[in-house]
C-alpha positions in Angstrom: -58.5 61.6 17.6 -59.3 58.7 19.8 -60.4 60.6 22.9 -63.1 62.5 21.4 -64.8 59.1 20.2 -64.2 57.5 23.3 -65.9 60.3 25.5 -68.2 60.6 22.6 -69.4 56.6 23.1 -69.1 56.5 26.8 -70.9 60.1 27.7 -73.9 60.1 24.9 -74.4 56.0 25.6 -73.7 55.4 22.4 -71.6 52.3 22.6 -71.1 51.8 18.6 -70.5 55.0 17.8 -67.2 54.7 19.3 -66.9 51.3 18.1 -67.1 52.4 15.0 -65.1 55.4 15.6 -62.3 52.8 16.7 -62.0 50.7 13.8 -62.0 53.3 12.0 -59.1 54.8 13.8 -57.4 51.3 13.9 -57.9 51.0 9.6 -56.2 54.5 8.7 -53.2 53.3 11.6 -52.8 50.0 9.5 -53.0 51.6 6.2 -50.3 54.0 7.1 -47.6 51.6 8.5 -48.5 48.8 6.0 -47.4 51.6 3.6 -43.9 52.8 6.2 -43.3 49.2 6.2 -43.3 49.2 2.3 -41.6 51.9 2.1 -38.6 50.6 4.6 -38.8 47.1 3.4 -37.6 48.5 0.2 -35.1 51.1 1.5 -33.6 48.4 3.2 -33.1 45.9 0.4 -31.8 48.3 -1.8 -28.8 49.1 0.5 -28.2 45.5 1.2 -27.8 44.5 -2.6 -26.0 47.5 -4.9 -27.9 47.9 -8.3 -30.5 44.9 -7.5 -27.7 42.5 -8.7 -28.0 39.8 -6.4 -26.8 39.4 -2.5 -23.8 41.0 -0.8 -22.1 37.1 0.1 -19.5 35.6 -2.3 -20.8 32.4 -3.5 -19.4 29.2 -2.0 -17.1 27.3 -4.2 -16.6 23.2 -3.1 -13.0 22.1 -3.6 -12.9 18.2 -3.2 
């Protein structure tokens, strides 16, 4: 997909087409791990803590 642009802006002279072409490309990339990233992020915490119910490490008691 990013090929086509480049040659695109560097054959025609037509520097801003494949700018453009570039952000664009850059945009839909961030959209789509921003949402993997979501989608992981929540993967992960629901193995860590069972049922949502707080962490997986005993809480600390102080004996004086």
């Amino acid at each position: 997909m990013a090929d086509p642009a480049a040659d695109h802006g560097n054959s025609h002279n037509q520097v801003g087409y494949g700018s453009a072409a570039a952000v664009v490309l850059f945009m839909v990339s961030l959209v789509i791990v921003l949402i993997y990233q979501c989608f992981v992020l929540r993967r992960d915490m629901a193995e860590r803590s069972p049922q949502g119910k707080g962490n997986d490490r005993p809480s600390r008691s102080r004996s004086h």
